[in-house]
C-alpha positions in Angstrom: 0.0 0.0 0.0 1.4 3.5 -0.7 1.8 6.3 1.7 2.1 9.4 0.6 5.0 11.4 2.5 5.7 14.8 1.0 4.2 16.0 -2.0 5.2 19.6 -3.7 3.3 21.1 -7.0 4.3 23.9 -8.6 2.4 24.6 -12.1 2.3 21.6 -13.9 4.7 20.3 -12.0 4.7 18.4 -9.2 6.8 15.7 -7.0 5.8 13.0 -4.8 7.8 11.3 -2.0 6.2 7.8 -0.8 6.8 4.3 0.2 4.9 0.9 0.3 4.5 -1.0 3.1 3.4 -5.1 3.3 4.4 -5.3 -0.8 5.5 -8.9 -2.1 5.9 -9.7 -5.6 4.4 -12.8 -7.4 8.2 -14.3 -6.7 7.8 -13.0 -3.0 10.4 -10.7 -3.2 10.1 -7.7 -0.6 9.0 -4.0 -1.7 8.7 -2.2 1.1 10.7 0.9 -0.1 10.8 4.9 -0.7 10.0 6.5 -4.3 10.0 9.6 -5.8 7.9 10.9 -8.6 8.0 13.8 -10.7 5.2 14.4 -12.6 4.6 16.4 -15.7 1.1 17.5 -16.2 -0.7 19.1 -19.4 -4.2 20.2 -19.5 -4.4 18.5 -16.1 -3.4 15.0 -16.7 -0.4 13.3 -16.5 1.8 13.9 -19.2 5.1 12.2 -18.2 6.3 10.7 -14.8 10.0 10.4 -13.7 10.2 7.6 -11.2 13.2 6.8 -9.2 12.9 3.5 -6.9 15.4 1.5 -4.9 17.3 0.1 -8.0 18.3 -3.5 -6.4 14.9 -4.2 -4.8 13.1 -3.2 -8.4 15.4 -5.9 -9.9 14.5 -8.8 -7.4 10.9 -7.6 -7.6 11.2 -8.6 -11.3 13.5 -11.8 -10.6 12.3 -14.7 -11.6 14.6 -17.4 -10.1 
């Protein structure tokens, strides 16, 4: 479930800090973990999202050994 922790707009622009908590994957793996979005809007929708995620855990999310 994601919990919003900080959120900061500005125009179209806006970016969201968050994390998950009780996440598994299909394989199990854990993603409990901080993210960050910027978000692009136009004509108020999303346009384009930057995400950045914990790098390792996205790749074990995704594992499927």
């Amino acid at each position: 479930m994601p919990i919003v922790d900080t959120m900061i707009v500005d125009g179209n622009m806006a970016s969201v800090q968050f994390h998950s908590e009780g996440g598994k994957g299909h394989n199990g793996a854990d993603f409990n973990m901080q993210y960050c979005w910027v978000i692009r809007l136009d004509r108020e929708r999303i346009a384009e999202i930057w995400g950045y995620y914990d790098s390792g855990k996205m790749v074990a999310l995704f594992d499927d050994a």
